[in-house]
BALO-349740 format. One record per residue: residue in three letters; y, z, x of N, C-alpha, C in turn. Coordinates in steps of 0.001 Angstrom, whole numbers, plus 500000, padded with zeros to 6 digits. Atoms other than C-alpha are relative to their C-alpha. Example, Ala and Ser with C-alpha at 12.3 -4.5 7.8 and 13.67 -1.06 7.14 Angstrom:
ALA498810500000500890495500507800512300501200500000500900;SER498810499940499180498940507140513670501090500730499230;
END
This chain:
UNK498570500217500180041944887421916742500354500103498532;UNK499334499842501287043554888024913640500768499106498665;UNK500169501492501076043561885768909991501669499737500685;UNK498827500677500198047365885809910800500518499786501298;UNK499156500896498820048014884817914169500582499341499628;UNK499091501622499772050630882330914962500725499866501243;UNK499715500099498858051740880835917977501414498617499590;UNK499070500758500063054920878959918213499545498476500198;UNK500195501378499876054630874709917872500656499682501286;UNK499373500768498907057303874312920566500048501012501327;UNK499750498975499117057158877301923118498709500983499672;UNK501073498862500170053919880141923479500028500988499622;UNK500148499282500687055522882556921990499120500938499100;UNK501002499662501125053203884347918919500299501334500014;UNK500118498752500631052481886901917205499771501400500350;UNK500248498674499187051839889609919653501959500515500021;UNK498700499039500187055846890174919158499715500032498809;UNK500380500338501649055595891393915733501050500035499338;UNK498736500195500589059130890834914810500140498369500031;UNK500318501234500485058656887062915181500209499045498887;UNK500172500610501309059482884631912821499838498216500533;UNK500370501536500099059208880529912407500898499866499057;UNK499946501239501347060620877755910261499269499171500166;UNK501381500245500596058950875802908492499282498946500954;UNK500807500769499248058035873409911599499454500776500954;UNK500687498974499359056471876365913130500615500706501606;UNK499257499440498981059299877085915530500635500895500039;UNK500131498820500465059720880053916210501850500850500848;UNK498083499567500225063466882446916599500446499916501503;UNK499556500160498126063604882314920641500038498565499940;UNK499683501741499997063144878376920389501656499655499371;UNK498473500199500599065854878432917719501162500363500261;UNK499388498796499439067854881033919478500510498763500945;UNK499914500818498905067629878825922288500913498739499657;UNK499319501344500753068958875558920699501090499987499822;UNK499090499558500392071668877489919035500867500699500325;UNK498875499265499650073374879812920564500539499815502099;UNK499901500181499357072401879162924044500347498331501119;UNK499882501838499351072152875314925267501312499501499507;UNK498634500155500633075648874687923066500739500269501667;UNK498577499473499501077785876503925519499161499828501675;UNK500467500202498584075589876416928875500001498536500873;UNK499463500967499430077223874224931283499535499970501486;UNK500462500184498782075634873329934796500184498687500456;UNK499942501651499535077065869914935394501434500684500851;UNK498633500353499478081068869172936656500693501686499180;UNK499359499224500664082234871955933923499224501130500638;UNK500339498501499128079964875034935359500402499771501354;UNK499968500071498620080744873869938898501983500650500021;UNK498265499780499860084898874000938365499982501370499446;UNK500609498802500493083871877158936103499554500878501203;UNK500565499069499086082111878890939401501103500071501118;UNK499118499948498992084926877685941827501295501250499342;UNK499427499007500231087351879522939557499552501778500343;UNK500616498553500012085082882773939582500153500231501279;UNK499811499600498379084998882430943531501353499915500302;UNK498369500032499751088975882008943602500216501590499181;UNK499386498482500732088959885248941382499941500591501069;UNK500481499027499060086845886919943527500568500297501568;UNK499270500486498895088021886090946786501684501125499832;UNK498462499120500188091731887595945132499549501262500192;UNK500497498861500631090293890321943651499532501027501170;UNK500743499077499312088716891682946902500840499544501207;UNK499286500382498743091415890768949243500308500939500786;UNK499595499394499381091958893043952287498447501170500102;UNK501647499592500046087918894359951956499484499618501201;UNK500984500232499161085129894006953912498806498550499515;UNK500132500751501024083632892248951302500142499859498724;UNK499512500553501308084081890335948339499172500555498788;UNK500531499136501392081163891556946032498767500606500870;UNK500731499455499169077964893146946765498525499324498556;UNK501277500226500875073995891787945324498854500228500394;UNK501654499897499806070826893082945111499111499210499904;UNK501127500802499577068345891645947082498813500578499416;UNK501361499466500359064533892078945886499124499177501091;UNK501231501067498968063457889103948209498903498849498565;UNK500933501043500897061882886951944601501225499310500119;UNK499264501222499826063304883944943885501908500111499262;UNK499252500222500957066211884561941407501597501079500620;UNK499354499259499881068144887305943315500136499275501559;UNK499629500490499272067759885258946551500575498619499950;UNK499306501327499902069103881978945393501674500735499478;UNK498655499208499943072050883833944092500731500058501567;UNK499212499360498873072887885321947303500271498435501017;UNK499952500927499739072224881737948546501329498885499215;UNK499178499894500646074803880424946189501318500267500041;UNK498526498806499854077509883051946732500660499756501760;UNK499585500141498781077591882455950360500332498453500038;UNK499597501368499880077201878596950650500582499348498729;UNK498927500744500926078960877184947428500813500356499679;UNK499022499498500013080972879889946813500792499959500628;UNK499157499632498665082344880688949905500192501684500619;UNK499478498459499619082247884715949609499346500450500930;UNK500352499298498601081511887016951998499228501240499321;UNK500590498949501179078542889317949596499164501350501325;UNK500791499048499503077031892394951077498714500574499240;UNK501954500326500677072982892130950267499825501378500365;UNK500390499347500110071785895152949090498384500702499488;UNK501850499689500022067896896364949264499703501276499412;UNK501015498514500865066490899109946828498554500197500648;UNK501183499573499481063856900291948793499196500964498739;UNK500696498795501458061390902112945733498667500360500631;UNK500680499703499750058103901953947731499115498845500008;UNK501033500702500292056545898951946734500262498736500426;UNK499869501723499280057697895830948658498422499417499963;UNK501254500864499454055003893334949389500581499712501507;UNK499713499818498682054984892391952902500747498536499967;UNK499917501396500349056067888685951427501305500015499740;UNK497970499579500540059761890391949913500254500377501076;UNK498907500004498667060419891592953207500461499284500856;UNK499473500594499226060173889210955247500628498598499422;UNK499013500420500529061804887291952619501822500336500628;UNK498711499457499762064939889444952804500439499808501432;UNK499321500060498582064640889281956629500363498844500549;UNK499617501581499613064780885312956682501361499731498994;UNK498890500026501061067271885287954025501669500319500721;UNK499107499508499513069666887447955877500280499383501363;UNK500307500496498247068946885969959398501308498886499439;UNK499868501187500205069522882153957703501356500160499439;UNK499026500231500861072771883122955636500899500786501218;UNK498642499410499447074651885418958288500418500740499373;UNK499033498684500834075274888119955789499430501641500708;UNK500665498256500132074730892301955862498987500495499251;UNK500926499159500740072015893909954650500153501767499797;UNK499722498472500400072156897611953279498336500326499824;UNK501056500165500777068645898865952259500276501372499876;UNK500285498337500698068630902211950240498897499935499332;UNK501468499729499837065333904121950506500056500837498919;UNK499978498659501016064640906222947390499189500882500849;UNK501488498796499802062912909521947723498866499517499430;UNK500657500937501070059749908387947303498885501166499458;UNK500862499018500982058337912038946781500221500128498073;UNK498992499675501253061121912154943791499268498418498715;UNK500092501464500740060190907651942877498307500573499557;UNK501341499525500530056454908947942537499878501387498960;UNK500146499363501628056500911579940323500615499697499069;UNK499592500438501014058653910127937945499192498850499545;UNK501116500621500767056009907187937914498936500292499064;UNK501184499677500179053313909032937635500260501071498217;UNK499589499937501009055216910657934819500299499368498996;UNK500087501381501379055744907161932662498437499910499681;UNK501679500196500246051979906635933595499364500983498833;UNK500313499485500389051623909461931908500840500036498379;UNK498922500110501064054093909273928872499251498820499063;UNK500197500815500805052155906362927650500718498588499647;UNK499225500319500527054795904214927051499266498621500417;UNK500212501078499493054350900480927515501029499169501198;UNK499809500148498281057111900246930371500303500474500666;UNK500679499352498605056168900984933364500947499836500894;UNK499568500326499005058574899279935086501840500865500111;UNK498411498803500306062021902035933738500203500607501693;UNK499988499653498651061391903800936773501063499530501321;UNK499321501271498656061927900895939818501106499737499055;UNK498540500129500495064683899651937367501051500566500252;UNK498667498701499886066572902399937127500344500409501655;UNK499228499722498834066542903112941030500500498386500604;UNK499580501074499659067111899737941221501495499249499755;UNK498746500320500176070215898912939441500907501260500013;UNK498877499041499635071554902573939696500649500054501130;UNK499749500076498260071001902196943431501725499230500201;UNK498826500850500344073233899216943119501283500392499646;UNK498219500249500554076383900139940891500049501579500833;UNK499260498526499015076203903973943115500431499415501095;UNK499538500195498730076598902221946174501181499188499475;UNK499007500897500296079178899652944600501245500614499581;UNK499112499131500503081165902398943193500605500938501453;UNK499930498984499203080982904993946241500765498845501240;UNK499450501174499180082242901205948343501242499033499195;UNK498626500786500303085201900057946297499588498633499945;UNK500486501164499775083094897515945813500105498854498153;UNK499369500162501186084649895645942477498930498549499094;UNK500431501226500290082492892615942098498091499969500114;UNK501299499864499275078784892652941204498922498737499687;UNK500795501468500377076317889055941207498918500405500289;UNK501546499966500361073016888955939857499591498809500054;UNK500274501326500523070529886488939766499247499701498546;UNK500334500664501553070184886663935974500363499109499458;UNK499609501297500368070333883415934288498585499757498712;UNK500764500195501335069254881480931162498402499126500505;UNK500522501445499369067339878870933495498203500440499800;UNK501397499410499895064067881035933842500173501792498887;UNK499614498417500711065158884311931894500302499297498317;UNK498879499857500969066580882658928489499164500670498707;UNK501019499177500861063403883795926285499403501390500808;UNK499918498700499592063841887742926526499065500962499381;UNK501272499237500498060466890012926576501118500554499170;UNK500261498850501033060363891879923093500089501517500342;UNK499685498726499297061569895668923327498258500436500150;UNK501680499292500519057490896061921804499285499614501579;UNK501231500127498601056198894714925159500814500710501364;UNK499371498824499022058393897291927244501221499100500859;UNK498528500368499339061739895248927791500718500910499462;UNK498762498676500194063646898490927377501439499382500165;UNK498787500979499655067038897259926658501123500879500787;UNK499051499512499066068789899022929947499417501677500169;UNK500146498322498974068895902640931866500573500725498665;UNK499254499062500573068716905317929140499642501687500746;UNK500234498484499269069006908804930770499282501090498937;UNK500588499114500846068164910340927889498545499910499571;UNK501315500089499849064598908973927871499503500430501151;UNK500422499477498936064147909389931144499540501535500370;UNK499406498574499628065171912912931413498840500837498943;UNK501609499555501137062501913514928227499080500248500514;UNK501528500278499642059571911868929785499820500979501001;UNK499683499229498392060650913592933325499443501620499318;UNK499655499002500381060626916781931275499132500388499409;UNK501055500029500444057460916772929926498630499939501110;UNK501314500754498697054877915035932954500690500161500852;UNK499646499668498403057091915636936174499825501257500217;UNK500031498863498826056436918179938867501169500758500659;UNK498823499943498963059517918016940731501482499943499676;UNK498266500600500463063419918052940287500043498720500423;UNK499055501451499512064791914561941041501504500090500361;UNK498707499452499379067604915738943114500816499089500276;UNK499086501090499770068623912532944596499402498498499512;UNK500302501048500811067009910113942451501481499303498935;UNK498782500291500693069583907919941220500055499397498397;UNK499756500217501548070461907587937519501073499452499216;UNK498410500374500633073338905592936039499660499650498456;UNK500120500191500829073166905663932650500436498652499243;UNK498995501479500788073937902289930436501365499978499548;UNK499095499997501328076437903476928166500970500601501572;UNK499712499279499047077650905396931511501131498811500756;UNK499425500988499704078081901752932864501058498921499236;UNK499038501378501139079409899672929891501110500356500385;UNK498490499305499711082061902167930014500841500330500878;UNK499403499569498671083002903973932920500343499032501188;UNK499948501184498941082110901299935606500822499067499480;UNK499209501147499980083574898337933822501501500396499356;UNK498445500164500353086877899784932201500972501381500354;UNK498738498896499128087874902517934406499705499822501310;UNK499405500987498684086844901569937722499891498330499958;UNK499798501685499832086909897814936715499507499552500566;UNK501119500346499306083243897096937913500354498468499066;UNK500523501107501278082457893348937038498775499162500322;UNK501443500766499739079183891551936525499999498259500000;UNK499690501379500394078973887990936909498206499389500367;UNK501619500636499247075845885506937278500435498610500103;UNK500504501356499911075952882474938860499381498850500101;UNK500837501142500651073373880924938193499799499303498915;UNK499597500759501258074407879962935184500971498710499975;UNK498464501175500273077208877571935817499379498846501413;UNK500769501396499011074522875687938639498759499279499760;UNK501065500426500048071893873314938367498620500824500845;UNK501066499240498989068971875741938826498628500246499134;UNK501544500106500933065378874663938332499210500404500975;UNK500787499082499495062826876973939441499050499369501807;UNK500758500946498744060677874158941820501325499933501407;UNK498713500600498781063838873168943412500429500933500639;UNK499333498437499478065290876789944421499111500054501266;UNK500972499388499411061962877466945902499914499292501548;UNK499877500958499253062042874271947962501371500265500530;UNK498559499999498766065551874587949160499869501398500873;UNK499812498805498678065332878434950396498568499612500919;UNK501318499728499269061714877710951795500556499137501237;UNK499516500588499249063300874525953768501329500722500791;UNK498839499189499289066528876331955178500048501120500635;UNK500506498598498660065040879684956084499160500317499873;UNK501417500031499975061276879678955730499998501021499124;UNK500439499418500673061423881544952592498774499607499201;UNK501266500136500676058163881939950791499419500282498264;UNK499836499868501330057573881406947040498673500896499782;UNK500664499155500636055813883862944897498829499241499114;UNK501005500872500914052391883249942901500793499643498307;UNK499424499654501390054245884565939662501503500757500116;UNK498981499063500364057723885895938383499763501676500408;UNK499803498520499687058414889815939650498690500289501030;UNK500747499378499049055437889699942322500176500333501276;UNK499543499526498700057757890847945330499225501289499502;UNK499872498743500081057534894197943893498077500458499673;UNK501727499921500126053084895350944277499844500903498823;UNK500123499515501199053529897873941418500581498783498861;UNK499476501392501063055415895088939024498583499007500027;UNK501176500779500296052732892869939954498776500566499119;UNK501461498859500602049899895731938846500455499956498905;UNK499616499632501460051797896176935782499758499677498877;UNK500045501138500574052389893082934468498953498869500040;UNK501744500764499706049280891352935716498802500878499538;UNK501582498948500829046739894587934460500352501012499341;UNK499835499364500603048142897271933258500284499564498442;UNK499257500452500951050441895907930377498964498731499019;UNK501305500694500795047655893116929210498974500221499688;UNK500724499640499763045091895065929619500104501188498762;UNK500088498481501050046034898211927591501329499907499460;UNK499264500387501605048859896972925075499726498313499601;UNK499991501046500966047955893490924331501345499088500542;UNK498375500582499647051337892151926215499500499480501188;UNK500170500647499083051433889326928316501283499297500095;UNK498627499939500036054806889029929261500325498782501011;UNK499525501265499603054083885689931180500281499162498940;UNK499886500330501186054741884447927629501261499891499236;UNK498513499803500271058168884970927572499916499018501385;UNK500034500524498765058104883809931423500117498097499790;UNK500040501529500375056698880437930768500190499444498488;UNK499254500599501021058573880106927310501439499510500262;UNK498865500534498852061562879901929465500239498857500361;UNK499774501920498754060579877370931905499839498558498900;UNK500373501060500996059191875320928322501472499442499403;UNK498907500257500446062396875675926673501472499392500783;UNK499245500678499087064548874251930033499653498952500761;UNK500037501519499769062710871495930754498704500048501104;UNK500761499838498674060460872981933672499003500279500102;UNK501424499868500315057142873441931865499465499403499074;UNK500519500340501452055135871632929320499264500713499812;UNK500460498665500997053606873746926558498609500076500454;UNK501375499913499611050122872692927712499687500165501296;UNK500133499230499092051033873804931244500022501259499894;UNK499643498714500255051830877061929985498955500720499231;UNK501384499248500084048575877671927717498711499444500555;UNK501101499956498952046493876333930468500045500953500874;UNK499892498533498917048037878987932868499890501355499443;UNK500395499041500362048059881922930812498725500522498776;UNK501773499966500627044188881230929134499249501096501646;UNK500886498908498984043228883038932608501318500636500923;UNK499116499131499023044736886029934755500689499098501230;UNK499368500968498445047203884653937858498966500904500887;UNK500688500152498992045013886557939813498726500733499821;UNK501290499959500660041405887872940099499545501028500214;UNK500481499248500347039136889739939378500021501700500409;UNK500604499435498758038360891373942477501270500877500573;UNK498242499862499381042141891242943756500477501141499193;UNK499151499084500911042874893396940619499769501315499748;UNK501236498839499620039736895969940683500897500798501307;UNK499035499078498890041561896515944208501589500606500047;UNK498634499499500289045219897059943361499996501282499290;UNK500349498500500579043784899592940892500636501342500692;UNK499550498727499319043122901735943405500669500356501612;UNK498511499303499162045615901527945560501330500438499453;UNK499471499742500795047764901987942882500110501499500026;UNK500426498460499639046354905334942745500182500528500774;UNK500014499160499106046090906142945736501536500180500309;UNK498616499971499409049682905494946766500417501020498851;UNK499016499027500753050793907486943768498905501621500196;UNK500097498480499860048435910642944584498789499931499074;UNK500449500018501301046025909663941759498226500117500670;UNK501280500845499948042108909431941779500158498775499414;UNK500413500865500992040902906520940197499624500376499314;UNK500323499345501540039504908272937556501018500386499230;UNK498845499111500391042448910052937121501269498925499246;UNK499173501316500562044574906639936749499146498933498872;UNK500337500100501132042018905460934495499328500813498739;UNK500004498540501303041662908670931857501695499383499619;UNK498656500684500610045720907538931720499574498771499376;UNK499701501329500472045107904152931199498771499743498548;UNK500316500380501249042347904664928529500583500740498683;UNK499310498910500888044674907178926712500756499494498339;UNK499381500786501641046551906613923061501182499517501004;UNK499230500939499766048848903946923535501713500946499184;UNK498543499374501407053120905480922273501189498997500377;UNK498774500670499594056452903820922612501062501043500054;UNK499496498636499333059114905339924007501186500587498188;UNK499469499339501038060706906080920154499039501289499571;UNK500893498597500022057929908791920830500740500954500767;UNK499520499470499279060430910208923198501220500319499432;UNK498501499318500564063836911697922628500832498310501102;UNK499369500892499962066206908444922752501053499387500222;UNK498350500915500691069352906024923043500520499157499547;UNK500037501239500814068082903385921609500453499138498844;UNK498955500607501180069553902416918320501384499906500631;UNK498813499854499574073130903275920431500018498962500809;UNK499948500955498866072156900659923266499232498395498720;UNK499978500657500565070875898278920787501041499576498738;UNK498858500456500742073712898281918601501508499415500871;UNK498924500160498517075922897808922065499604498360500479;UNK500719500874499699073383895003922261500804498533498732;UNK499868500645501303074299893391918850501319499493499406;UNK498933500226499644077793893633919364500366499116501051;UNK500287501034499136077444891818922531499714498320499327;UNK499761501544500504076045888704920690501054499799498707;UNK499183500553500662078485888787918037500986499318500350;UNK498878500410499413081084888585920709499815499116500785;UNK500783501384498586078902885747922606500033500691500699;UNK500256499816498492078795887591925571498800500101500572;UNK501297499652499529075244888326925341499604498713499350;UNK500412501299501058073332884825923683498563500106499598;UNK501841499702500250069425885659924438500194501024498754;UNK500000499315500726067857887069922028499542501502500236;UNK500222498928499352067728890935921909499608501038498604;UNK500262499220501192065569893218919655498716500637500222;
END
């Protein structure tokens, strides 16, 4: 390890972001971040509750004479099904649950989604990507080097989303992003790409793909800031912000109400996300992006620091379990195993190795927190 490690005093943070800083009690800019810009204004008592009833009196207007009121993507993990949980019973709306099919459910997110939907009485949608079109564009990041892996599923994931929301007059869109488990935001260096840039995509694609991507869906960021929210007057909201929402408790209420089933770790509906972020990404950049994960739960009350470097001193899962994901990994994408590891022992690049939109979406970013709208930190 290196003379200058440093690991944050109050949160696990360290030095593997190398933009990082401390004061002088060794706390480090997401702690402070946290303190300062975020816990101030984040309200989950009497004031987020009258705060969410308003948003559901908007909404409710706003979508009067519809089918429904907004529309949210389901994944079946915890954060996108308490939402939808949420929206129906405290709200009152009437949401139409939408499923990005990419290829890689676990068999644990489906029948999530299918108890979910049963127990709440809502619609389900599920849009299937091509998954000749979702696989070569993987197998094209795989190949690109980059450190994330996960642009891909993203991108058919939230394009999926605002195409169908757009092509449905559908004006209203709820996530389950929140500060509660999200408020310490992976580092761009450990492949938190900050949003859908087409113009990377369309690079990497353009270089390592096989195939056109005919109906692969693509909504660009800047595409969305703009177009979606101030000409058709898309709007994003999250409510999980304005409710008491601690990770144990969520898990426990959907598991009791409709036999939903909690996850080992953050993002393991999705069996590639799990591979990623559990071997790929720690494995061959040095990024362990449960580190952000459980700096989160430290900084809201829902982890102590010495739960957090007792759990990530060893892999969430093993050895054996991981050896095998390998190569199914592979196989599902077309790959040998050899073939997926010649990629994976390859030079390491970031995607400013690629043709870009980055400085443009990070300055979109930067503007955002000036204007508070954004508070995490983003860089």
């Amino acid at each position: 390890m290196s003379s200058h490690y440093k690991i944050c005093t109050k949160c696990i943070m360290d030095t593997s972001d190398p933009n990082i800083t401390f004061n002088d009690a060794g706390e480090c800019d997401y702690c402070q971040n946290f303190e300062s810009n975020i816990k101030p204004s984040w309200h989950t008592d009497a004031r987020g509750e009258a705060e969410l009833m308003k948003f559901a009196e908007r909404i409710k207007r706003d979508s009067k004479g519809h089918d429904f009121d907004c529309i949210i993507g389901l994944s079946g993990g915890l954060d996108s099904s308490y939402a939808a949980y949420i929206a129906k019973e405290k709200m009152g709306l009437r949401p139409l649950l939408l499923h990005v099919d990419a290829g890689w459910n676990t068999d644990q997110a489906v029948g999530n989604i299918e108890k979910l939907v049963d127990g709440l009485g809502l619609d389900l949608y599920t849009e299937v990507i091509n998954w000749e079109e979702m696989k070569d564009l993987q197998v094209a990041f795989l190949k690109s080097q980059v450190p994330d892996q996960d642009i891909p599923q993203d991108t058919a994931f939230f394009s999926g989303l605002y195409k169908f929301a757009k092509a449905h007059k559908i004006k209203w869109v709820l996530t389950g992003g929140n500060f509660s488990t999200e408020c310490c935001r992976e580092p761009d260096e450990w492949g938190a790409y900050p949003g859908i840039d087409k113009t990377l995509i369309n690079d990497i694609h353009s270089k390592f793909g096989k195939r056109k991507l005919k109906s692969f869906p693509i909504v660009d960021l800047l595409a969305y800031k703009i177009y979606y929210r101030y000409v058709l007057g898309m709007k994003v909201f999250r409510p999980l912000n304005l409710v008491p929402y601690y990770k144990k408790d969520a898990e426990e209420t959907l598991g009791r109400l409709f036999g939903w089933q909690k996850f080992k770790h953050k993002h393991h509906e999705s069996r590639f996300t799990r591979f990623y972020e559990d071997y790929w990404m720690p494995r061959k950049f040095g990024y362990e992006k449960r580190r952000a994960h459980f700096s989160s739960l430290i900084m809201t009350g829902q982890m102590t620091r010495d739960e957090a470097l007792e759990r990530i001193s060893k892999p969430e899962l093993s050895e054996e379990f991981l050896k095998t994901e390998f190569e199914f990994v592979a196989n599902k994408l077309d790959l040998t195993v050899e073939e997926l590891q010649r990629i994976f022992d390859g030079e390491n690049k970031t995607c400013l190795d690629y043709k870009n939109k980055k400085f443009v979406i990070g300055l979109g970013a930067k503007v955002l927190r000036a204007l508070g709208i954004e508070r995490r930190l983003f860089r």
